[in-house]
C-alpha positions in Angstrom: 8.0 1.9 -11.0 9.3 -1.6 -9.8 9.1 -2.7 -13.4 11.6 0.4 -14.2 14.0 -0.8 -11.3 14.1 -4.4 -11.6 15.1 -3.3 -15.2 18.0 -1.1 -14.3 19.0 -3.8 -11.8 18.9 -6.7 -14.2 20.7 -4.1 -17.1 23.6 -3.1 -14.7 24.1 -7.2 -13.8 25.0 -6.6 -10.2 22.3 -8.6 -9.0 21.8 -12.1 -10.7 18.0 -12.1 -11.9 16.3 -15.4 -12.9 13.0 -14.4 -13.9 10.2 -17.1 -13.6 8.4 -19.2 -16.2 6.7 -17.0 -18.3 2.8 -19.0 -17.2 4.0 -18.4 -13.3 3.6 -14.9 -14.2 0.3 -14.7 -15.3 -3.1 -15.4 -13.2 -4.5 -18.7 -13.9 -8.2 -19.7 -14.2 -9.9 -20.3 -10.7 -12.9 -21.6 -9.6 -12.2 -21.0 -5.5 -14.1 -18.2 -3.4 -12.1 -15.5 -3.2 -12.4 -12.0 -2.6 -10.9 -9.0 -3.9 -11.1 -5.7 -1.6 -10.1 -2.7 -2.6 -10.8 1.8 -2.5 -10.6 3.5 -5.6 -7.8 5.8 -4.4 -5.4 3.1 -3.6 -2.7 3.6 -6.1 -0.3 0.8 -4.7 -3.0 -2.0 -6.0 -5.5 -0.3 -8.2 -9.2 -1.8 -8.2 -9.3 -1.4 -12.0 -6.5 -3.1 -12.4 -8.4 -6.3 -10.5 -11.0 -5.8 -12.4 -9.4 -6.1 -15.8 -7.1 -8.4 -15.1 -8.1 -10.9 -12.0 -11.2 -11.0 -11.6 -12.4 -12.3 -15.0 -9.9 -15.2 -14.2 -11.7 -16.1 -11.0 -15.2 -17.6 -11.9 -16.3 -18.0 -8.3 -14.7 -14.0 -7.6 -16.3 -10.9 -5.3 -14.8 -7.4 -6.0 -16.0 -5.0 -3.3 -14.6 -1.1 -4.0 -15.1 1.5 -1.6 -15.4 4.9 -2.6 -12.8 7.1 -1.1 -10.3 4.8 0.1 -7.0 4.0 -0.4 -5.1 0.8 0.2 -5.0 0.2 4.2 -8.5 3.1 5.1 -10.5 0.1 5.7 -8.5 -1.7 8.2 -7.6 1.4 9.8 -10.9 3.6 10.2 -13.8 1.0 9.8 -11.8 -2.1 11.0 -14.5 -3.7 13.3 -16.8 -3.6 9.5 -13.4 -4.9 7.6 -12.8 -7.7 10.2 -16.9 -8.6 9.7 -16.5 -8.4 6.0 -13.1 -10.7 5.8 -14.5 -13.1 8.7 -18.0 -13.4 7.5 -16.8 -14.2 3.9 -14.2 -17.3 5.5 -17.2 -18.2 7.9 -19.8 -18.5 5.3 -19.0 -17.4 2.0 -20.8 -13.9 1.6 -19.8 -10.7 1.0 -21.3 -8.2 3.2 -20.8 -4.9 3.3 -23.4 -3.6 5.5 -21.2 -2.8 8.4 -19.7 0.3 6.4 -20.3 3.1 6.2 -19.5 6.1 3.8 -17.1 8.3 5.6 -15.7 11.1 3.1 -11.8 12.1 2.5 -10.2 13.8 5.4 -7.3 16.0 4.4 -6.2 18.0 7.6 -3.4 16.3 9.1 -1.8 16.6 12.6 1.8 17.4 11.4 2.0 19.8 8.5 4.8 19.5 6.3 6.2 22.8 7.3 6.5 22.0 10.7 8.3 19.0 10.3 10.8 20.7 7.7 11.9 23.0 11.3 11.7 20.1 13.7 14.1 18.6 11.4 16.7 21.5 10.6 16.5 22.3 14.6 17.2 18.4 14.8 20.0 19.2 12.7 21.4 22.5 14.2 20.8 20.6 17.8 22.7 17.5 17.0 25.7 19.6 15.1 25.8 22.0 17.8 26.2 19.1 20.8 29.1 17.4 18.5 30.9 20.8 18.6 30.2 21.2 22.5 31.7 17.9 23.3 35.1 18.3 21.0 34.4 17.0 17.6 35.9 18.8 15.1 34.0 18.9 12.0 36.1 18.4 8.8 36.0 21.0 6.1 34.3 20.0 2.6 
């Protein structure tokens, strides 16, 4: 998707684009501890994607996937195990996942998409309604 903007931005020339040296775009070889956390549902930055691409670039490199998460589940509903697995590896250089523990896909949510749709044309109606109590006229399309 960004690739399909950044096109249509650089195509229309409204926006002067200086892309980068073509080897600044591409990962170079490391050999420094690093580790690459991801869920398999996170579609923003895709595990697989790491994988492929990254990690065979990084000789000293630790992929950890967990099953079931997206891009920011970790921090958010086992953030005492992510903070223990992102501290632990800067204090000593391990990856341990021990701390975590499966937790399966929730899908009920607190705001349903319905209800929001009429706290929104209520917002509306409200909000036109107190413009036309306090003397604004509305102009005609």
């Amino acid at each position: 998707m960004s690739s399909l903007f950044w096109t249509m931005v650089a195509d229309t020339g409204s926006w002067p684009i200086v892309r980068g040296a073509r080897d600044s775009r591409t990962a170079a070889p490391s050999d420094i501890e690093t580790p690459l956390i991801g869920g398999n549902l996170d579609v923003s930055t895709p595990a697989v994607n790491a994988t492929r691409e990254l990690l065979p670039m990084l000789s000293r490199g630790h992929q950890v996937i967990f099953r079931n998460a997206g891009h920011a589940n970790l921090m958010k509903f086992q953030g005492a195990a992510y903070r223990s697995l992102v501290g632990g590896f800067f204090a000593t250089g391990a990856v341990d996942t021990r701390r975590f523990h499966y937790e399966p896909m929730g899908f009920r949510v607190k705001w349903k998409l319905s209800r929001v749709t009429k706290l929104f044309i209520l917002d509306g109606v409200n909000l036109v309604g107190g413009l036309v109590f306090a003397g604004f006229k509305l102009a005609p399309f």
